[in-house]
N, C-alpha and C positions, 0 to 999 in steps of 0.2 A: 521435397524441401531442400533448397540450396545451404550449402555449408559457408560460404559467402559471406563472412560477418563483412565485410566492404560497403553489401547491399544496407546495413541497417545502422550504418556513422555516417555522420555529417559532424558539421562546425558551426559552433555556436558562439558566438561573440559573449565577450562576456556581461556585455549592458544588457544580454536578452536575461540573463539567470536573474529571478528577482531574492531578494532578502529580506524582503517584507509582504504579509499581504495586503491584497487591495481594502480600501475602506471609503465604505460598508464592502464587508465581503461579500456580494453580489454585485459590485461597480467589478469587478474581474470582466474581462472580456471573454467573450464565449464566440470559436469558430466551429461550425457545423460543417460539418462535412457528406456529402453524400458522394458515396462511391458508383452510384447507376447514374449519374450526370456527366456530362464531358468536359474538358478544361476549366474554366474560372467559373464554368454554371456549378462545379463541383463543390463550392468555399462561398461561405455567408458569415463575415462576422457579428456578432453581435455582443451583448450583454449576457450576463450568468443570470443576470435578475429579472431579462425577460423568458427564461426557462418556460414555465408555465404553455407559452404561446405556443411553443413548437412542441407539447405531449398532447394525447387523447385522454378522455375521459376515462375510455378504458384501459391508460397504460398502468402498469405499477412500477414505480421507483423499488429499487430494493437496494438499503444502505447499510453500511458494515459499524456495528455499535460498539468494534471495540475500542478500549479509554487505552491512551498512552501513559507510560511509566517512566519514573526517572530510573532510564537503563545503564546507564557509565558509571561505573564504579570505580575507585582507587583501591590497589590491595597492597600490599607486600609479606615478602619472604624474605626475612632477614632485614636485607641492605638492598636486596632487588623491586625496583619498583612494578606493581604489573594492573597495567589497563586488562577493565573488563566491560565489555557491553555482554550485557543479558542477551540472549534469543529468544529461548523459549523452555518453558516447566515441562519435565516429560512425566510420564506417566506415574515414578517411581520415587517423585518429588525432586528429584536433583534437575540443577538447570543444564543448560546447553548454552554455553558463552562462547565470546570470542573474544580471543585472551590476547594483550599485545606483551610483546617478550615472552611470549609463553616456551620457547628454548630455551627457559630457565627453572621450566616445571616441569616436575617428575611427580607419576603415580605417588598419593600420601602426602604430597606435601600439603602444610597450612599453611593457607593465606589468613594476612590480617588484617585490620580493618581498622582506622584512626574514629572507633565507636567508642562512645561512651557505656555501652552496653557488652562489649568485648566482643561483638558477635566475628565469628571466623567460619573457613572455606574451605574443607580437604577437597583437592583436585582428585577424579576417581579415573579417570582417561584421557587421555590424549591423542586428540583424533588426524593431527597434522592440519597445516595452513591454518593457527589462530587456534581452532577450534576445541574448547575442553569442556569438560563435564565438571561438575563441581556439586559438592553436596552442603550445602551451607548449616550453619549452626541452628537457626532459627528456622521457623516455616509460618505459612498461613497467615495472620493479621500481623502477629510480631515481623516477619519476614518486611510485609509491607511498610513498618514504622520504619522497620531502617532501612530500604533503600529511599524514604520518604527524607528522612537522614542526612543519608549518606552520599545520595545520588543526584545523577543530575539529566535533564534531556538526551536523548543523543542523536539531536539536531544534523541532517546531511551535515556533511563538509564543507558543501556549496553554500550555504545560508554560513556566511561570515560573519562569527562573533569569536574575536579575538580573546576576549574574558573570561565566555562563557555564556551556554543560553542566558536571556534576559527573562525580567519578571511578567514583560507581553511576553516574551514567547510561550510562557508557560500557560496564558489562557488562548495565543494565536494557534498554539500546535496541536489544539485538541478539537474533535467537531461537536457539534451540537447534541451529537446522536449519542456522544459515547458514554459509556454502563459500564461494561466490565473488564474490569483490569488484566492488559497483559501484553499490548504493543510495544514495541520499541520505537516505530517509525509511524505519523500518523497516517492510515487512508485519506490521503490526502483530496484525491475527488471531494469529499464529503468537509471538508475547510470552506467551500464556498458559500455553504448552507447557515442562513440565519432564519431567526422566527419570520421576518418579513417574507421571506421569500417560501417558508412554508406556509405561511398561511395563504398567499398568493396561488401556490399549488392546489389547497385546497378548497383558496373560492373556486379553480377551475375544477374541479373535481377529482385531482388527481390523489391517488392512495399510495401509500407508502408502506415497507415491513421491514424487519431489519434482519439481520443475522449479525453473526460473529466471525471474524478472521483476526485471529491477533497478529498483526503483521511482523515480520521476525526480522533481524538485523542483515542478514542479505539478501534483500528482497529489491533494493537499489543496484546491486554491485555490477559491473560490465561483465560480459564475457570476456574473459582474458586466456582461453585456449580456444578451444573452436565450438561451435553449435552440438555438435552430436558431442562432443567428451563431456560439456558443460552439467555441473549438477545443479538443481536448485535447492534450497536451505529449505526444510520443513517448515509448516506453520501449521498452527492448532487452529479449528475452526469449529462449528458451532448453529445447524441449521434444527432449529425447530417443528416440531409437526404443523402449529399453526400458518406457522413460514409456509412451508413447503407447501400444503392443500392452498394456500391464497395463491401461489403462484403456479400451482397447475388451474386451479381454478382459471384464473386469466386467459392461461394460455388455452385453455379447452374453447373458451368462448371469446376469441379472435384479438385477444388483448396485448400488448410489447411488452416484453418484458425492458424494463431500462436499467440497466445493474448503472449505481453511484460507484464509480471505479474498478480498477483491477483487480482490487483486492477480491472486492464483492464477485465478479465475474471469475475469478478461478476455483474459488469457492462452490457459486449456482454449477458449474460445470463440474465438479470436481465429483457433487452431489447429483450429478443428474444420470441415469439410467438409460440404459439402449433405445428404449422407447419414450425418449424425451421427457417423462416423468423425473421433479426432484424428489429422494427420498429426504426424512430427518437423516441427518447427520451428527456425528460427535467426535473430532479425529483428527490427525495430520495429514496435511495434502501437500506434496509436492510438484505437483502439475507446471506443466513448459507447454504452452502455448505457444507457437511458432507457424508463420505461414504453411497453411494444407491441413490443420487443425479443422475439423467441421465441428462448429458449433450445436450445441440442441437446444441450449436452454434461452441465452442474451440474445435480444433483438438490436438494442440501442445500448450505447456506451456513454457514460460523459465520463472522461477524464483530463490529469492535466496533461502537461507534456513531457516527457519523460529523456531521463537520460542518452547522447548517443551508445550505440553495441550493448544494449540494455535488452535482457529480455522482456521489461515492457513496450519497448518498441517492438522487438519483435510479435507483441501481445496485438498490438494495437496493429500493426501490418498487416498480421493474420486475418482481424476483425474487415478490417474497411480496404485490403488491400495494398502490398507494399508501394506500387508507383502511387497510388494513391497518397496513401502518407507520406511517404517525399515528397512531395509537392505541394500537400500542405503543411509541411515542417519548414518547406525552404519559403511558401507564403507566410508563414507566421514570425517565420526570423524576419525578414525583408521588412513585414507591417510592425516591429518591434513588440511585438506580444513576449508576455514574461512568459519565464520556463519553470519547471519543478515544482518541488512541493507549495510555497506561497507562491505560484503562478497563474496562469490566465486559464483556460480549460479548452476543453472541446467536445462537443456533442457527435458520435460518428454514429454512421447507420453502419448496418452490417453487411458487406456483400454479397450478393446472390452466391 
């Protein structure tokens, strides 16, 4: 694996980033990709919504069912104002934030909170670059009223809303699938899914399971030192026994596995065993995907299109091939296909 970040940026105009989704969410354009094909025979654009066409009967979809939270908080100490996006609940109830001005917090201090409830935040660590722990006043359903409250989206940067999320975004930023609370950022693959286009799946026969990845606040961020220093941000995930046996099942009896996003696929892998068996899972996964990564579990990918010097580029490079993905990143810019979270998608196969 090249250290190379040069190989995994490009330039993106900014008419490709979209700030709205397509509608119907399945009118999204959809480029398929195969990496065992040569030049322009490699790229098929299509539709999201004729999906169904290009699975088997015996693939299985597997989509990620966690529900996004309103993660941005406002707090203060004193006179100091201090942004917070949530990450993730750790084992011991305290969260994992990431805190803006946090060089203005020390071990013990409380934060407060403009609540009518007074609810407050002793900060327990401070980890450097943003990152702190915090133990909040409240927990469990109470916890949820106020950041229900108190909170707001925390919508990319790239989806421009000068104000503030809007009242669509708060039914566009969530998928079909999602159950249980604890994302900060939606799985985005999985925006493109409406009832139309699941039922479409299932007049072809195709089956679907779900798991969990609560997707964590830098799960977007660029590499900004080099490939090997880079760490990636934990995330809690969540695979079931009945998950697991339907997807080895599949795979025992010659079937794709098609992970609905990144999220989903670093998950199936993160959970999968030497001998290509998924076990249930229950846990945090940090996994980096990067070209020379061998796959065992994902056959097919639909995702959208992701950041440049993103480790989901890199994710996606790994899957179908870097030159491969340059060149259909620089056909997608070219054909004006939207980018990011409300963006267009792509169907990749996996490379030999």
């Amino acid at each position: 694996m090249t250290d190379d970040l040069s190989l995994f940026d490009f330039s993106l105009p900014h008419q490709n980033i979209a700030t709205e989704p397509a509608r119907p969410r399945e009118a999204a354009r959809l480029l398929r990709v195969d990496p065992h094909a040569s030049g322009m025979k490699q790229l098929h654009l299509d539709l999201v919504g004729n999906l169904p066409r290009f699975l088997n009967s015996d693939d299985l979809l597997v989509v990620n069912n966690t529900k996004v939270i309103k993660a941005k908080l406002e707090a203060h100490r004193g006179q100091a104002k201090i942004g917070i996006t949530l990450d993730r609940i750790l084992p011991d109830g305290t969260w994992h934030v990431l805190a803006r001005n946090a060089r203005r917090l020390h071990a013990g201090d409380e934060l407060a909170f403009n609540d009518e409830h007074a609810v407050t935040a002793r900060v327990e660590t401070l980890e450097g670059a943003g990152a702190v722990t915090l133990r909040f006043s409240v927990e469990g359903k109470v916890f949820d009223q106020f950041i229900e409250r108190q909170g707001v989206l925390a919508l990319p940067p790239y989806i421009d809303r000068p104000h503030g999320p809007t009242a669509q975004d708060a039914l566009d930023y969530q998928t079909i699938f999602s159950r249980y609370r604890g994302a900060v950022a939606a799985p985005t693959a999985g925006l493109h899914f409406t009832d139309e286009l699941m039922a479409g799946l299932k007049a072809h026969h195709i089956r679907h399971c779900s798991l969990t990845l609560h997707v964590g606040a830098g799960t977007f961020l660029p590499v900004r030192s080099t490939i090997a220093e880079h760490k990636m941000h934990a995330e809690w995930g969540h695979i079931d026994e009945e998950t697991a046996q339907l997807i080895n099942e599949t795979k025992a009896n010659g079937g794709r596995i098609v992970s609905v996003g990144t999220t989903t696929l670093r998950l199936l892998e993160s959970a999968t065993q030497e001998d290509g068996r998924v076990r249930p899972w229950s846990g945090e996964t940090s996994i980096f995907i990067k070209p020379g990564y061998r796959f065992r579990t994902v056959d097919r990918l639909l995702t959208n299109f992701h950041l440049p010097r993103s480790t989901l580029f890199m994710l996606v490079c790994a899957f179908s091939g870097t030159e491969t993905m340059r060149h259909a990143y620089h056909y997608a810019i070219t054909e004006g296909l939207r980018f990011y979270s409300y963006g267009d998608a792509c169907l990749l196969e996996r490379q030999s």
